[in-house]
C-alpha positions as a Markdown table, in Angstrom:
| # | Residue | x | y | z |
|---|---|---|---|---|
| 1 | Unk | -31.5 | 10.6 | 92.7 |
| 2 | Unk | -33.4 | 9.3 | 95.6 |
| 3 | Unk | -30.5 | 10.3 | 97.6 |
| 4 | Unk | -30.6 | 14.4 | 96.6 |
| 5 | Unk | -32.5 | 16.8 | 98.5 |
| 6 | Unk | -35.6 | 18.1 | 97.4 |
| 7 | Unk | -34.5 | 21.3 | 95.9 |
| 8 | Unk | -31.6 | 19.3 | 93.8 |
| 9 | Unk | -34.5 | 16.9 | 93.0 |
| 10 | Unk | -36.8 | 20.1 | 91.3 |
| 11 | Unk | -32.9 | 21.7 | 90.0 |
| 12 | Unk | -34.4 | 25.0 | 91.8 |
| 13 | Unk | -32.6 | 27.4 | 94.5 |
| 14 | Unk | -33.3 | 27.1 | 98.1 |
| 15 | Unk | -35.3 | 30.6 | 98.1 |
| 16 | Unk | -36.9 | 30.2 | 94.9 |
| 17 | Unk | -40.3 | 31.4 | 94.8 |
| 18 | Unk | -43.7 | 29.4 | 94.3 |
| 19 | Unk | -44.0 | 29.8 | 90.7 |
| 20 | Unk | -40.2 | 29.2 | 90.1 |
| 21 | Unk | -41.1 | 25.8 | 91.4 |
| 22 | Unk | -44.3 | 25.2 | 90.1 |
| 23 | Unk | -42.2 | 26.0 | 86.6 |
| 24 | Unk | -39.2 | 23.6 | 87.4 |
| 25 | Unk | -42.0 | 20.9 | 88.1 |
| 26 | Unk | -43.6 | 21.2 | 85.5 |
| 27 | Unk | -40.7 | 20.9 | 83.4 |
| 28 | Unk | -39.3 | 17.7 | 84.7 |
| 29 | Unk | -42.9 | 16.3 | 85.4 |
| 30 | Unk | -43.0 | 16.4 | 81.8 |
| 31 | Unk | -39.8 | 15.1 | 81.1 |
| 32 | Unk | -40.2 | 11.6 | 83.5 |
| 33 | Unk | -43.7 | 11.2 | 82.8 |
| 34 | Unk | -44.4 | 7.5 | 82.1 |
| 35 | Unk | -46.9 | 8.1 | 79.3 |
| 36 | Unk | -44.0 | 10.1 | 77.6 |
| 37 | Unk | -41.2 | 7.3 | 78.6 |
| 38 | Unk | -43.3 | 4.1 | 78.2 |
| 39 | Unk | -41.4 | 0.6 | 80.0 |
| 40 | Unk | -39.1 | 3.3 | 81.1 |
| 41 | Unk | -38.0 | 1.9 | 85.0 |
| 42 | Unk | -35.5 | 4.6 | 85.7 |
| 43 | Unk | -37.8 | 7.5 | 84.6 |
| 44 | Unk | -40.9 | 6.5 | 86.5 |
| 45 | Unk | -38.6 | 6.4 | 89.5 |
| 46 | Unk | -37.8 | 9.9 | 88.7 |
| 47 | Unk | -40.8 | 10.8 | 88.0 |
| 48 | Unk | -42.1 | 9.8 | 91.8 |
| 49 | Unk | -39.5 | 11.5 | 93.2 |
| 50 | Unk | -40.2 | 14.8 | 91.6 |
| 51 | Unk | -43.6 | 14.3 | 92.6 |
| 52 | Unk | -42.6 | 13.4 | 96.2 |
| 53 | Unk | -40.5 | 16.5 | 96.0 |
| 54 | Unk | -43.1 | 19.3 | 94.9 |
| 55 | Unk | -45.6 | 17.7 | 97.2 |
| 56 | Unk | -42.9 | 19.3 | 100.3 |
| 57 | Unk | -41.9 | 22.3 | 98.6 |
| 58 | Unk | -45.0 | 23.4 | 97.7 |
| 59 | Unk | -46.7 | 23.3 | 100.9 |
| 60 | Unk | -45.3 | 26.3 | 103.0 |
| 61 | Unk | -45.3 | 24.4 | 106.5 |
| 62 | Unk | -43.9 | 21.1 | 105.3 |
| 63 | Unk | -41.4 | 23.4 | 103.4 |
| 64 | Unk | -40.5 | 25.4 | 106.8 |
| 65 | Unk | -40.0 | 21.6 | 108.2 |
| 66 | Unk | -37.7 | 20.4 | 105.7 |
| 67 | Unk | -35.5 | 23.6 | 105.9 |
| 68 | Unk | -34.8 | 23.3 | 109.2 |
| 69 | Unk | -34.9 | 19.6 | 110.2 |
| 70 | Unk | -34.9 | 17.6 | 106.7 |
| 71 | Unk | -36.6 | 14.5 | 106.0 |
| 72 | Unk | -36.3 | 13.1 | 108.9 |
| 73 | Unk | -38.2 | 16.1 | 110.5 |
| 74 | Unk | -41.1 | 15.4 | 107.8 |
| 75 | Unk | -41.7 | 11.6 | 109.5 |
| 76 | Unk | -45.5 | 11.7 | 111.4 |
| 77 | Unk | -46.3 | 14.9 | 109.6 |
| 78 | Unk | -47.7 | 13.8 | 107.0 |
| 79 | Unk | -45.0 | 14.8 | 103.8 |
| 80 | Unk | -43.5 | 11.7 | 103.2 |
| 81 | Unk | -45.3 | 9.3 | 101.1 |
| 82 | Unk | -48.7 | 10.2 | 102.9 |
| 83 | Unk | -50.7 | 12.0 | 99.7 |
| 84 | Unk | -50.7 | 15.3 | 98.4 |
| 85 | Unk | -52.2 | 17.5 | 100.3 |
| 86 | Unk | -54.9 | 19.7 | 98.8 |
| 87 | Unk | -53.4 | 22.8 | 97.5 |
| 88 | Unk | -50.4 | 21.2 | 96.0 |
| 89 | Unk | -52.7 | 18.4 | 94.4 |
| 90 | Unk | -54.5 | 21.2 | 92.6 |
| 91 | Unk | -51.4 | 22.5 | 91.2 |
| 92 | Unk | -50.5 | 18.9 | 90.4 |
| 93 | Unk | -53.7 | 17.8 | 88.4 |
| 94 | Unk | -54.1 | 21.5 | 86.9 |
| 95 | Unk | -50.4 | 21.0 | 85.3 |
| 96 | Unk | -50.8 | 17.3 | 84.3 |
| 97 | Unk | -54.5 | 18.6 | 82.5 |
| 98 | Unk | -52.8 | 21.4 | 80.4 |
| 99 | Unk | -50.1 | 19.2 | 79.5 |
| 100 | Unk | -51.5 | 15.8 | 78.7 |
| 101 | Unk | -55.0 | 17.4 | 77.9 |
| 102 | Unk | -56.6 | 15.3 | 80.5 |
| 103 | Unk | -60.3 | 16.2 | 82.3 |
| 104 | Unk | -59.9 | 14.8 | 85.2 |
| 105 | Unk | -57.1 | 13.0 | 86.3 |
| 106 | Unk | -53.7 | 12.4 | 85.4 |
| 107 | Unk | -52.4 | 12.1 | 81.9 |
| 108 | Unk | -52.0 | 7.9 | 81.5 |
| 109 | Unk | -55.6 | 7.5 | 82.9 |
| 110 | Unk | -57.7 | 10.1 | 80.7 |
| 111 | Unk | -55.4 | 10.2 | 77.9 |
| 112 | Unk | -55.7 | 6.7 | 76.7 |
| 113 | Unk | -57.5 | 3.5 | 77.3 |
| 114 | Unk | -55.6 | 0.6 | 78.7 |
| 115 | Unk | -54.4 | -0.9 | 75.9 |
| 116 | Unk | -52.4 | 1.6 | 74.5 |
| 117 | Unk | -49.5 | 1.9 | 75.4 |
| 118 | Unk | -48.2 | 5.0 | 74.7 |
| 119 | Unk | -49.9 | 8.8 | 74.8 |
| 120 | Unk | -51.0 | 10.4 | 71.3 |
| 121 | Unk | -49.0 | 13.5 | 71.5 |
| 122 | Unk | -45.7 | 13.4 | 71.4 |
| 123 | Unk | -43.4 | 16.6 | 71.6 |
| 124 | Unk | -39.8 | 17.2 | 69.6 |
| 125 | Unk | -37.4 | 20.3 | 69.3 |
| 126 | Unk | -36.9 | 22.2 | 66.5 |
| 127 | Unk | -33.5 | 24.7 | 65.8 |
| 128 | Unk | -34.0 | 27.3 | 63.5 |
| 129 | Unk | -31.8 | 30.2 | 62.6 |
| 130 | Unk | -32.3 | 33.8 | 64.1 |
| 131 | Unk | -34.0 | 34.8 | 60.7 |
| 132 | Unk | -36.0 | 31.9 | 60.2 |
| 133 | Unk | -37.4 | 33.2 | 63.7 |
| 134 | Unk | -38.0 | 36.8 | 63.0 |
| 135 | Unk | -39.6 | 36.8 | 59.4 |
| 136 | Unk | -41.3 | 32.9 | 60.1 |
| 137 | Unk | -40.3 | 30.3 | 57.2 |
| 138 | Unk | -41.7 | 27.1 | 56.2 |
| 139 | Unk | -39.8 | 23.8 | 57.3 |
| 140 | Unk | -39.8 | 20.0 | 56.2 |
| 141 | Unk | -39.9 | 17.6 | 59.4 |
| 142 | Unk | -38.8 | 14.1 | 59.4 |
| 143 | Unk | -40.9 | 12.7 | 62.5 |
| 144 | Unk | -41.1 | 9.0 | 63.4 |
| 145 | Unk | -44.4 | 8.3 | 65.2 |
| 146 | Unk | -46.0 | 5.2 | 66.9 |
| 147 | Unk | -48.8 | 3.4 | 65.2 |
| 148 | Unk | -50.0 | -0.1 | 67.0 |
| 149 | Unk | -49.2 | -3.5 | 66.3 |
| 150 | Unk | -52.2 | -5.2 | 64.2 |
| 151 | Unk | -50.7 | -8.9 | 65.4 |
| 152 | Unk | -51.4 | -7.8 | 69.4 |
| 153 | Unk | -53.7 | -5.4 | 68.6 |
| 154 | Unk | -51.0 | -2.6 | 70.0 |
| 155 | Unk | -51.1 | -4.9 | 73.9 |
| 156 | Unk | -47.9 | -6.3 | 73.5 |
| 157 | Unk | -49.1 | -9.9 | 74.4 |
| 158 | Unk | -49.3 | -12.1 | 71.7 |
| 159 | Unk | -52.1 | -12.7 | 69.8 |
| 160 | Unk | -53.3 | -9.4 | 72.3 |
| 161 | Unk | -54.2 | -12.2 | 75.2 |
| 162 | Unk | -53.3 | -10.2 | 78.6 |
| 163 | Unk | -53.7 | -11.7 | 81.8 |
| 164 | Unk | -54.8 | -10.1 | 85.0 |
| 165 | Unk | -52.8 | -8.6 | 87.1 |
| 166 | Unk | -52.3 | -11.0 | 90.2 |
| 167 | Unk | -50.8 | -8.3 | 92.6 |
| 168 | Unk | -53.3 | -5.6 | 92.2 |
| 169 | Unk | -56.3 | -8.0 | 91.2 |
| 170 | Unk | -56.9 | -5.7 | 87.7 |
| 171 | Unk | -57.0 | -2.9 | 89.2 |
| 172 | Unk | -54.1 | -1.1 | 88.1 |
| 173 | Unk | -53.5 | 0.4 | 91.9 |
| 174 | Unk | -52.8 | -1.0 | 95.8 |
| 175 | Unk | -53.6 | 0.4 | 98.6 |
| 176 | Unk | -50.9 | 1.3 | 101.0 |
| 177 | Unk | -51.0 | 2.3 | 104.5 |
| 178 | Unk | -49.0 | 4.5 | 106.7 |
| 179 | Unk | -49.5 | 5.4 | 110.4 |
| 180 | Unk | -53.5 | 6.5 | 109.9 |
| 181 | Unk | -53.4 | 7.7 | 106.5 |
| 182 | Unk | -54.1 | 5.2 | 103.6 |
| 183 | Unk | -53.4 | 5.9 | 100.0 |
| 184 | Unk | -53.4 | 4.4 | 96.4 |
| 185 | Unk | -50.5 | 4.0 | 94.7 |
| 186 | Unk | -49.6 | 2.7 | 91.0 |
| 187 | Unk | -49.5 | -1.4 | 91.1 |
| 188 | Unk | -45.5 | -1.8 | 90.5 |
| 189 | Unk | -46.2 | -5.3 | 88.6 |
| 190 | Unk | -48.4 | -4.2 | 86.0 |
| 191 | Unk | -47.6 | -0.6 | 86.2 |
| 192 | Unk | -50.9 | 0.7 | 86.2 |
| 193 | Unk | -52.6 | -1.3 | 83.3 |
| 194 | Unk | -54.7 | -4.2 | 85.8 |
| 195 | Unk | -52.9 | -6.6 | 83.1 |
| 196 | Unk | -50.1 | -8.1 | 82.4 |
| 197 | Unk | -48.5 | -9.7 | 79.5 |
| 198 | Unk | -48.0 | -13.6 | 80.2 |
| 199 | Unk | -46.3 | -14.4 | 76.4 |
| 200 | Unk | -44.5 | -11.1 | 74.3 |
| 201 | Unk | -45.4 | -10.6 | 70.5 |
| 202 | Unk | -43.0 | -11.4 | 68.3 |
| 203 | Unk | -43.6 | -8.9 | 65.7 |
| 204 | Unk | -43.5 | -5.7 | 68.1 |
| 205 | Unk | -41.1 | -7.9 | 70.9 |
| 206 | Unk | -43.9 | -6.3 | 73.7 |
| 207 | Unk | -44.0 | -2.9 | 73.0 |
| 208 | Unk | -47.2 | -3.0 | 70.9 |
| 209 | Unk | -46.4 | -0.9 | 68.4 |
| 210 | Unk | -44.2 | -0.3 | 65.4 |
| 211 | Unk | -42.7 | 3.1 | 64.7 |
| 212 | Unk | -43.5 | 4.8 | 60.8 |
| 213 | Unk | -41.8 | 7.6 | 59.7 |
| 214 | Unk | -43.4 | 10.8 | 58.3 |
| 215 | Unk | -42.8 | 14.0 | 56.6 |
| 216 | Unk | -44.2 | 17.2 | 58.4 |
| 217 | Unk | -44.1 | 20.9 | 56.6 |
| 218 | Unk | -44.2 | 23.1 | 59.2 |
| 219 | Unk | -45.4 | 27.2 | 58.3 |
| 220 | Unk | -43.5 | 29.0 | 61.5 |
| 221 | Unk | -45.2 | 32.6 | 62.2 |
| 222 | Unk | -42.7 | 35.3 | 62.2 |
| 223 | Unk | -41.6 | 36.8 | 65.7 |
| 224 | Unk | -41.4 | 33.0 | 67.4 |
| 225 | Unk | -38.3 | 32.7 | 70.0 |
| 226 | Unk | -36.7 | 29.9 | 72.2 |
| 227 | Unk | -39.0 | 27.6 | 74.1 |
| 228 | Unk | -41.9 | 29.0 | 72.2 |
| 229 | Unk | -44.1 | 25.4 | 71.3 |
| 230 | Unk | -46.4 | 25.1 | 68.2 |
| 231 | Unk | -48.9 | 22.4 | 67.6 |
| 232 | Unk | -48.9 | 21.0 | 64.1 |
| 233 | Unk | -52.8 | 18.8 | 65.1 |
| 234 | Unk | -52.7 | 15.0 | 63.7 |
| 235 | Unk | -49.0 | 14.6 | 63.5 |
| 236 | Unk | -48.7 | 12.8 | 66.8 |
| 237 | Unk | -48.9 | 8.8 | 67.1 |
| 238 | Unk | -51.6 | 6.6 | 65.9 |
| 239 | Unk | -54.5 | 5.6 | 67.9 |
| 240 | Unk | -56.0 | 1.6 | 67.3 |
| 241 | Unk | -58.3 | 3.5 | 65.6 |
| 242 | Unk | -56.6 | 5.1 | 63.2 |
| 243 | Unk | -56.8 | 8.4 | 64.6 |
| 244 | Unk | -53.5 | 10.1 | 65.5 |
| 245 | Unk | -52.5 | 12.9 | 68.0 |
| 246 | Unk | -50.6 | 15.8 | 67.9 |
| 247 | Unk | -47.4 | 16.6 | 67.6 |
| 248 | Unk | -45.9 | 19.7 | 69.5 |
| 249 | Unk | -42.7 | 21.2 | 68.4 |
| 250 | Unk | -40.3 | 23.5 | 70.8 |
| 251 | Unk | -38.3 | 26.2 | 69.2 |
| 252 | Unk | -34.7 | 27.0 | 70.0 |
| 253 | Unk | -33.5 | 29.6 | 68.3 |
| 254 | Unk | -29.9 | 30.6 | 67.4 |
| 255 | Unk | -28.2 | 33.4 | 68.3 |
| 256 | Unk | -27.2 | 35.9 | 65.3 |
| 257 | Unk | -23.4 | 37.8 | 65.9 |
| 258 | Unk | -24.5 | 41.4 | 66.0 |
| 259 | Unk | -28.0 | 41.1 | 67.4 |
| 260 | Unk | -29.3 | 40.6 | 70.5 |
| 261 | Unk | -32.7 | 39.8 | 71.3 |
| 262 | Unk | -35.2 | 40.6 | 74.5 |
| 263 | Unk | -38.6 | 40.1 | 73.7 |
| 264 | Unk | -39.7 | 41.5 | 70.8 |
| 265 | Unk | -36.8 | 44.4 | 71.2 |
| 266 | Unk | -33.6 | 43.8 | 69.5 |
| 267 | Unk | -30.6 | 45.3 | 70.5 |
| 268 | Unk | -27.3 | 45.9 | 68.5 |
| 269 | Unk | -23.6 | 47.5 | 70.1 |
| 270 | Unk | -22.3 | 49.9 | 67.7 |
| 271 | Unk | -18.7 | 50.4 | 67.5 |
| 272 | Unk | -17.8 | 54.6 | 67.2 |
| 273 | Unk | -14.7 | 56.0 | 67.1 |
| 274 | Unk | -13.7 | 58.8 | 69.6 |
| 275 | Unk | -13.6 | 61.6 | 67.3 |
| 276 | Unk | -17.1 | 60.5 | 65.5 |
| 277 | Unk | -18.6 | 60.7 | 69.3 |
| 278 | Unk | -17.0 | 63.9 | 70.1 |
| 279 | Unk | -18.0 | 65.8 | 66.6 |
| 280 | Unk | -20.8 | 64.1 | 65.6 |
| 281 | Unk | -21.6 | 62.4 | 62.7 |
| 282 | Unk | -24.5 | 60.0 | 60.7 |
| 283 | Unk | -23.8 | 56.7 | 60.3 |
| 284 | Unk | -25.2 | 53.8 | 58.4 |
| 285 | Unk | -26.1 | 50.7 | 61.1 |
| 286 | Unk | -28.0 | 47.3 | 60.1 |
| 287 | Unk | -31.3 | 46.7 | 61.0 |
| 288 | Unk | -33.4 | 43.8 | 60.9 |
| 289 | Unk | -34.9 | 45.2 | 57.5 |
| 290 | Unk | -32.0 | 46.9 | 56.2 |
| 291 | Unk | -30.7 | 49.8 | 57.0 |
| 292 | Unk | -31.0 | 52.8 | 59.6 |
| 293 | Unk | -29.4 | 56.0 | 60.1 |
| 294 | Unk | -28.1 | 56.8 | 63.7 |
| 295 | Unk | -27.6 | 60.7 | 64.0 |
| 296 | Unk | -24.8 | 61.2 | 66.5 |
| 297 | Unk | -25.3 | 64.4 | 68.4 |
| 298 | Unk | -21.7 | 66.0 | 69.5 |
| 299 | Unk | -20.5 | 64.7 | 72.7 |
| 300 | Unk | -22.4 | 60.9 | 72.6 |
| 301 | Unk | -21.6 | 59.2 | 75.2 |
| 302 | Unk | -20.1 | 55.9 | 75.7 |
| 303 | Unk | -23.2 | 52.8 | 76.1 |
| 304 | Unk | -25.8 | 55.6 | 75.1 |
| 305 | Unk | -28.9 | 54.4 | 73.6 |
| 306 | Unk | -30.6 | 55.5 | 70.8 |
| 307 | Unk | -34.2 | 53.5 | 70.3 |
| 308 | Unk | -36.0 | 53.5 | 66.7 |
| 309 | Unk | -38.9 | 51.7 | 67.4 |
| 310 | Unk | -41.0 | 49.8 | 65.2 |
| 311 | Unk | -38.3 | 48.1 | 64.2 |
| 312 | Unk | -37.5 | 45.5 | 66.3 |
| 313 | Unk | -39.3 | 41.7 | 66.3 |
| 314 | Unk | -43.6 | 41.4 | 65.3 |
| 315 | Unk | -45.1 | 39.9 | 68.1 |
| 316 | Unk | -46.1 | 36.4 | 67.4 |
| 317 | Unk | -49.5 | 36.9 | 68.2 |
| 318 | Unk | -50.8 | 41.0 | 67.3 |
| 319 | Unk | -48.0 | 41.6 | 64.6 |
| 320 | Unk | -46.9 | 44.4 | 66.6 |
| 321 | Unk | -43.2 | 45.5 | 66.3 |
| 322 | Unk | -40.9 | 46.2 | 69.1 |
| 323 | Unk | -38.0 | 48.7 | 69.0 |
| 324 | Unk | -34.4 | 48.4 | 67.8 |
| 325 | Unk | -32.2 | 49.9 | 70.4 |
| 326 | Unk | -28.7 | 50.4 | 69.3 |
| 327 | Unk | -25.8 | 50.8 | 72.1 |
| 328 | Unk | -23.0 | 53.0 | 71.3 |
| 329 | Unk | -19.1 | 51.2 | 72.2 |
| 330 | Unk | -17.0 | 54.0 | 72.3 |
| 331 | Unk | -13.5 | 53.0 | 70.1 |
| 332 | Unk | -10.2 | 54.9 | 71.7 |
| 333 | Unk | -6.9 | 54.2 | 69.4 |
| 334 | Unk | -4.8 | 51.7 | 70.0 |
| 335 | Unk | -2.4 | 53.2 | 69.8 |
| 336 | Unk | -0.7 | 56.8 | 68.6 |
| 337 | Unk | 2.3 | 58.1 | 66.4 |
| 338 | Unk | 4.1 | 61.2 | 67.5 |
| 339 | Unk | 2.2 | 63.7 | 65.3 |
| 340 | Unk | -1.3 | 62.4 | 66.6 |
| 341 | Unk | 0.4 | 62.6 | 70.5 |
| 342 | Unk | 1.1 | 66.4 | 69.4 |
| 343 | Unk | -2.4 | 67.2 | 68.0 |
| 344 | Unk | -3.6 | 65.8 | 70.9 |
| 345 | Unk | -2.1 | 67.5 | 73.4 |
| 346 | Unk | -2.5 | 70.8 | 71.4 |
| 347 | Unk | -6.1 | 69.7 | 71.5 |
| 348 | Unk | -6.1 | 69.4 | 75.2 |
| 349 | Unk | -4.5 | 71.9 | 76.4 |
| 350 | Unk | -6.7 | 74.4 | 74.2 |
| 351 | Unk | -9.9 | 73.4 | 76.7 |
| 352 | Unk | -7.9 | 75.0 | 79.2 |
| 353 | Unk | -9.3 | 74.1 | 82.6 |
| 354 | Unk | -12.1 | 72.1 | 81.1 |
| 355 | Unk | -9.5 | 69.3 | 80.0 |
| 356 | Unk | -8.7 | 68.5 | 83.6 |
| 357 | Unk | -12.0 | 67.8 | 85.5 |
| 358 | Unk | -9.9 | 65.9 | 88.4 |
| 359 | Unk | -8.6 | 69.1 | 89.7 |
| 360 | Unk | -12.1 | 70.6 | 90.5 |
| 361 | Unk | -13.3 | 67.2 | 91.5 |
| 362 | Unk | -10.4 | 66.6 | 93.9 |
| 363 | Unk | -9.3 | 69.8 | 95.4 |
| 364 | Unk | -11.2 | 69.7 | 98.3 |
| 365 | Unk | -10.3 | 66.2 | 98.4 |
| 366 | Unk | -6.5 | 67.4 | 98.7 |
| 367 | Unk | -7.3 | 69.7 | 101.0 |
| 368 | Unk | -8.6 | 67.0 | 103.7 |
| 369 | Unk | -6.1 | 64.5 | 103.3 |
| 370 | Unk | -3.8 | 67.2 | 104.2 |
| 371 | Unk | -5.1 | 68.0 | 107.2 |
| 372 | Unk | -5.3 | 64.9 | 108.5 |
| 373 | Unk | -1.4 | 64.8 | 109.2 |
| 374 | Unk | -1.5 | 67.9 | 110.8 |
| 375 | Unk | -0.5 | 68.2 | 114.3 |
């Protein structure tokens, strides 16, 4: 990973905009964070790089650098490995405080004190079907959650006796140095704790905690959609002092075979049949509650809308209902027998001129291309 450019790094387009990256790192940010992937070497390595990479991208003149000369064009000014520079720090410690709660630095250091070893709130996904969605519905969640080990008193080391840290001196960061600026960065030996573990427990093997499993029932509001997150508060893992975080769930919700949803609007295609369109006719068409009655006016065209509204999804939050937009498809015969072919063209031709727009629409058109090959 280490060896991808920055915008492969964040998974984002090269003219992506400042919140489309400030979204994409957020995402992964989230997803490497070493409170949410605990003794986790590969992810923390991730995790720095994503860092590394929003640090440039954010900042429009390190950005304007990198476009043009790379990395290498970053070296002496200040964007690689030199700290964050103000405005992207900001973004940095506003996202880590609304997503590890923290008030005033990042998630492992306020969210926990160093002898946990693993954050409170923990976050899972959740399916449910369209209808489950749209009208809410109550679910049964098996969770497994972290409680700590009573034998190291949730430290890992047995009989909890940690040593300290002889790279860092127990202070859970080292100073590093480059050109004139100087910065702190997380001790790599004891990753952050100012301790270290000099004999493993043999009840938890190090980790310093056991996992328990749990049953959750879950009442989902009605009008919920895909990556919409709900927070079900003392579901999460145990604290040493009994207390336990919260667990967040993330919805993804299937997709149903006729509808479509955007929002709170839901659409539907309705399949008509040529002569229905052309005479008109009212038809029967599902709806989210039932049933609706879609007047078609003589001469509907084909992908005309017709919007009922108040019947499309409640809004999560007011209870508000969007609209119900259904699309007409128009439905030509597959094909003809010989009496249909004669009604047809008995049909046509008793338009008269009207059944042959081309010949309006192209006789000037003719007319032109004619007297082009004039001499």
């Amino acid at each position: 990973m280490t060896q991808m450019c920055y915008y492969e790094v964040l998974e984002v387009s090269k003219d992506c905009s400042s919140a489309e990256l400030k979204k994409a790192y957020r995402k992964l940010a989230l997803k490497y964070h070493p409170d949410r992937n605990p003794d986790d070497k590969e992810a923390e390595e991730k995790f720095k790089i994503v860092n590394e990479a929003y640090q440039v991208l954010s900042d429009d003149e390190k950005r304007s650098i990198y476009d043009r000369y790379g990395k290498a064009g970053l070296e002496g000014q200040g964007g690689m490995g030199s700290g964050f520079g103000s405005s992207s720090m900001d973004d940095i410690m506003d996202i880590f405080n609304s997503m590890f709660g923290g008030g005033g630095g990042f998630g492992r250091q306020s969210r926990r004190n160093p002898n946990q070893k693993y954050a409170l709130d923990f976050e899972i996904e959740l399916q449910l079907a369209f209808h489950e969605a749209i009208f809410g519905c109550e679910k049964k969640i098996d969770i497994r959650y972290k409680t700590p080990c009573n034998e190291c008193q949730g430290t890992g080391a047995k009989d909890g006796k940690l040593t300290t840290c002889d790279y860092c001196g127990g202070q859970g960061q080292v100073l590093m140095r480059q050109g004139p600026m100087q910065f702190a960065q997380t001790c790599p030996k004891c990753h952050g704790e100012g301790r270290r573990i000099e004999e493993a427990c043999g009840s938890c093997r190090s980790k310093g905690y056991h996992e328990e499993e749990d049953t959750v029932t879950i009442n989902i509001p009605a009008g919920v959609d895909s990556g919409n997150r709900l927070r079900a508060q003392g579901y999460g893992n145990e604290a040493q002092n009994g207390q336990r975080g919260d667990l967040y769930i993330t919805f993804i919700v299937e997709e149903d075979e006729n509808f479509i949803r955007n929002g709170n609007d839901i659409y539907i295609e309705v399949p008509v049949f040529f002569t229905q369109a052309i005479l008109g006719e009212t038809i029967s068409i599902p709806a989210l509650d039932g049933e609706l009655e879609l007047e078609l006016k003589q001469s509907t065209k084909d992908k005309e809308q017709f919007v009922f509204d108040g019947e499309g999804v409640a809004d999560v939050h007011s209870g508000r209902k969007g609209r119900l937009i259904a699309q007409i498809r128009m439905v030509l015969p597959k094909k003809i027998n010989d009496e249909q072919k004669a009604l047809l063209e008995k049909l046509q031709e008793s338009y008269g001129v009207e059944s042959r727009p081309h010949k309006s629409t192209f006789e000037s058109a003719f007319d032109r291309v004619k007297s082009w090959f004039k001499s």
